[in-house]
Backbone as CSV, one residue per row, in Angstrom:
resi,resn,N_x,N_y,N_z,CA_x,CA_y,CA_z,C_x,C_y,C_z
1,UNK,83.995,124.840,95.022,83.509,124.089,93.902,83.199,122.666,94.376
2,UNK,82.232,122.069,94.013,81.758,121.138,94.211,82.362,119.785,93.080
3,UNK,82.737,118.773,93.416,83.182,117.972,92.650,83.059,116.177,92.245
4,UNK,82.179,115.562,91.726,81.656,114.584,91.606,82.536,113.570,90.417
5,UNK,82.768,112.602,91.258,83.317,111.611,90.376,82.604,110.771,89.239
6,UNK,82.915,110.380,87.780,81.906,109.766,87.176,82.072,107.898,87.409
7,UNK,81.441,107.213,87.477,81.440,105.599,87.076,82.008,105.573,88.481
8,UNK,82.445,104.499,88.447,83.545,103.670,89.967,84.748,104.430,90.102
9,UNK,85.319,105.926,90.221,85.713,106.576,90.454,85.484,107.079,91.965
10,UNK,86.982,107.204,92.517,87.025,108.011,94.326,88.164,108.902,94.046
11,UNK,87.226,110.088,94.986,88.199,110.841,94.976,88.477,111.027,97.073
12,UNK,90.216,110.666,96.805,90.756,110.525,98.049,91.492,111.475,98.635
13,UNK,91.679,111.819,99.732,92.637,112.725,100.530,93.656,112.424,101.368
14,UNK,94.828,112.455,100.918,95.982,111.636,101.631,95.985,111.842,103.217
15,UNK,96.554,111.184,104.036,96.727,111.268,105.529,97.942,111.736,105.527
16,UNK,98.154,112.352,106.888,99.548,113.462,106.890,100.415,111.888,107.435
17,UNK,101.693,112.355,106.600,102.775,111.258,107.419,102.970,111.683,108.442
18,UNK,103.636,110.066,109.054,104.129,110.848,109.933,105.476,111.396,110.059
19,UNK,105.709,112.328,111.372,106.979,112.804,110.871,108.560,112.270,112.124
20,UNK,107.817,111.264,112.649,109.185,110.370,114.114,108.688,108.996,113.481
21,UNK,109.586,108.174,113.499,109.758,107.453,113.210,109.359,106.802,115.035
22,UNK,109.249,105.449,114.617,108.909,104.641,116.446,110.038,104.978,117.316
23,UNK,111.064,104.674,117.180,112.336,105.287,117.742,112.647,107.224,118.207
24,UNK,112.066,107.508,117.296,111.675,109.264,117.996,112.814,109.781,117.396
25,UNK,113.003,109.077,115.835,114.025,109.976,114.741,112.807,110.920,113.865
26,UNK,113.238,112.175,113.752,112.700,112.900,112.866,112.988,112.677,111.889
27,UNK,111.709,112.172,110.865,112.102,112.509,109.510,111.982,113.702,108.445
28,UNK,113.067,114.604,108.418,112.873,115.378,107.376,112.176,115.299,106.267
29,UNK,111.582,116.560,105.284,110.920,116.932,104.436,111.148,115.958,103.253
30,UNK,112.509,115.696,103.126,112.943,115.696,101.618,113.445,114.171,101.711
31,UNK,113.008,113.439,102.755,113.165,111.748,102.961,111.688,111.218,102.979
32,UNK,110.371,111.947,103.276,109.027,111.676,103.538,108.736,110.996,102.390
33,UNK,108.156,109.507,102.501,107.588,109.148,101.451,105.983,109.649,101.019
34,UNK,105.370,109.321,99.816,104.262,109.600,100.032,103.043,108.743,100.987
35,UNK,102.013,109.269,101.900,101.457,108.255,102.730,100.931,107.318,101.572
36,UNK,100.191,105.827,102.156,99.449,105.098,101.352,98.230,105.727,101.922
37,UNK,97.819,106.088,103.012,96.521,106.034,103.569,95.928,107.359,103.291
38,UNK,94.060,107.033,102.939,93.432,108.406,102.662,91.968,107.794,103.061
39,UNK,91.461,109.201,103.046,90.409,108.928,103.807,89.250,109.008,102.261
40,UNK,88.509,109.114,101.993,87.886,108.916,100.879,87.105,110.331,100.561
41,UNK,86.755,111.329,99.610,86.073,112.271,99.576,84.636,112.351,98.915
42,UNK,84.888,111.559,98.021,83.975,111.689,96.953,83.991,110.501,96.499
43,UNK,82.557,109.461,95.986,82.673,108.706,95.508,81.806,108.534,94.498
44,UNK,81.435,107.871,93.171,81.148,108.471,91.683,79.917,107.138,92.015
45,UNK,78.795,107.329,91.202,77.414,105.966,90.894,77.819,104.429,90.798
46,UNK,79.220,104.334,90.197,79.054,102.923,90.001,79.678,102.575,89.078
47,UNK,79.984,101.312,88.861,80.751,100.642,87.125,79.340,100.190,86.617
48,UNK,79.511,99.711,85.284,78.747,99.560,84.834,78.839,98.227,83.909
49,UNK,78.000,97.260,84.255,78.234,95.666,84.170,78.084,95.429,82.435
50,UNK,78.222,94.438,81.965,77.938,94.277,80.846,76.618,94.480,79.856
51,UNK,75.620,93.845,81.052,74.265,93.998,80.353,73.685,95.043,80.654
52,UNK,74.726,96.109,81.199,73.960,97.646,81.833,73.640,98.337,82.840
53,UNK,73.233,96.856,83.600,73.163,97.361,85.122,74.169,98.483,85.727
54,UNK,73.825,99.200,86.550,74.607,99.621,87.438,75.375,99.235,88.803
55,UNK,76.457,98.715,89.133,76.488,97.848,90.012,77.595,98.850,91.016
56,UNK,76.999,99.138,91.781,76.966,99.648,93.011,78.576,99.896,94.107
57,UNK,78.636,101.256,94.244,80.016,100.993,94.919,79.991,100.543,96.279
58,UNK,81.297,99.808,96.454,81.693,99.452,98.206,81.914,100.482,99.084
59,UNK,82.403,101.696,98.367,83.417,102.305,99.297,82.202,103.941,99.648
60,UNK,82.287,104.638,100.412,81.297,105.730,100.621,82.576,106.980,101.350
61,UNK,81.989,108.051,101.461,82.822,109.478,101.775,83.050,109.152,103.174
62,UNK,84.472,109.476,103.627,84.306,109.413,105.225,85.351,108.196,105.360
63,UNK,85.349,106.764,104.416,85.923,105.684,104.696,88.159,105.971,104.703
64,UNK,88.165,105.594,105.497,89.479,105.295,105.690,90.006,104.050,104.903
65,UNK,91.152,104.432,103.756,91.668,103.327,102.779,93.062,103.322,102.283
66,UNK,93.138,102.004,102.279,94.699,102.179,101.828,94.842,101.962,100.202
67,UNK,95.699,102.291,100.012,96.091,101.884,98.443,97.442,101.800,97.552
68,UNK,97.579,101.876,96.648,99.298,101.592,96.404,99.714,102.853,96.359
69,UNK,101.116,103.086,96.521,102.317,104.370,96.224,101.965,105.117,94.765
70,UNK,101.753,104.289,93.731,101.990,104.974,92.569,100.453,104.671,91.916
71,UNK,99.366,104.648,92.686,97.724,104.688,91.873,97.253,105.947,92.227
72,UNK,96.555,106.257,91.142,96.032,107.577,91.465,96.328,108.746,90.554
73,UNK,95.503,109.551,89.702,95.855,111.000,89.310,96.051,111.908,90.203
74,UNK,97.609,112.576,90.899,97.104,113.909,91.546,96.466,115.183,90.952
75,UNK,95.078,115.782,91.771,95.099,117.097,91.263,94.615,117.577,92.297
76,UNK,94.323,119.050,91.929,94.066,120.166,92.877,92.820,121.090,92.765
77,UNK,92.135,120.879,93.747,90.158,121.005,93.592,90.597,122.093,94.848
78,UNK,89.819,123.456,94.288,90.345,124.492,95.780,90.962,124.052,96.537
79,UNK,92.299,124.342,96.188,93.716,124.680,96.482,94.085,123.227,97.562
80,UNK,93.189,122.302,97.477,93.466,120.824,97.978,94.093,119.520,97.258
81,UNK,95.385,119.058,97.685,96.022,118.188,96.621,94.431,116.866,97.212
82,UNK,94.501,116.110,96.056,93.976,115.030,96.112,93.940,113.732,94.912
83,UNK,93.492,112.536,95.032,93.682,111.735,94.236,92.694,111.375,93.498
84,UNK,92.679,111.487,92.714,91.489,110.180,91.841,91.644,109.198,91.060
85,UNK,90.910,108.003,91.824,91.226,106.438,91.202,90.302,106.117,91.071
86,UNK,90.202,104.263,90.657,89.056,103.596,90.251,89.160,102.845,91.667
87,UNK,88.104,102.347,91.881,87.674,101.694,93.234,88.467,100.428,93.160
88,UNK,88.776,99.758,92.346,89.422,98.633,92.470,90.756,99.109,92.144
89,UNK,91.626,100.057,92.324,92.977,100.478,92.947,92.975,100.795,94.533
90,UNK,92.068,100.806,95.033,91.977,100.528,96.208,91.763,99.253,97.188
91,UNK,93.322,98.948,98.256,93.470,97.647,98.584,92.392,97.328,99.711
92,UNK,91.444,98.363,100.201,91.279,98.108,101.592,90.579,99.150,102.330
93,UNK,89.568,99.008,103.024,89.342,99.973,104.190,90.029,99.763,105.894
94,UNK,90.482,100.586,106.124,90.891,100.546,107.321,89.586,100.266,108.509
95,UNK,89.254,99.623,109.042,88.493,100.077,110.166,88.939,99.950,111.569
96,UNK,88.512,100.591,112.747,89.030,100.785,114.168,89.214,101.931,114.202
């Protein structure tokens, strides 16, 4: 299924944690926080300014981004957890 976001809407895909800590402690299942980082899937036309315009998103499919712990609807688009937010719950693109 194909899935399109409406207005300034992204839909994101979390990055796998990791699972050693720098020190080379394993962290178990049931201590894993959720990652902040996702890579971006889907991104929707735009917000829409006062006098109508359409004003244009920053962010495009492919981009690497961070964002807070608790933004975001989870759901599940063929059998894939993922997020959907508004572009300005997003702190950041990663680049490098």
């Amino acid at each position: 299924m194909k899935f399109r976001p409406l207005g300034d809407r992204v839909v994101v895909r979390r990055t796998d944690a990791e699972t050693k800590t720098a020190g080379g402690i394993i962290i178990p299942d049931s201590a894993k926080e959720k990652p902040m980082e996702g890579e971006v899937v889907a991104v929707g036309a735009g917000a829409r300014a006062d006098d109508g315009s359409l004003v244009a998103m920053e962010l495009k499919a492919g981009d690497s981004v961070l964002f807070g712990k608790w933004n975001g609807t989870e759901v599940k688009i063929d059998g894939e957890d993922l997020l959907i937010m508004k572009e300005n719950e997003i702190m950041g693109v990663i680049e490098g």
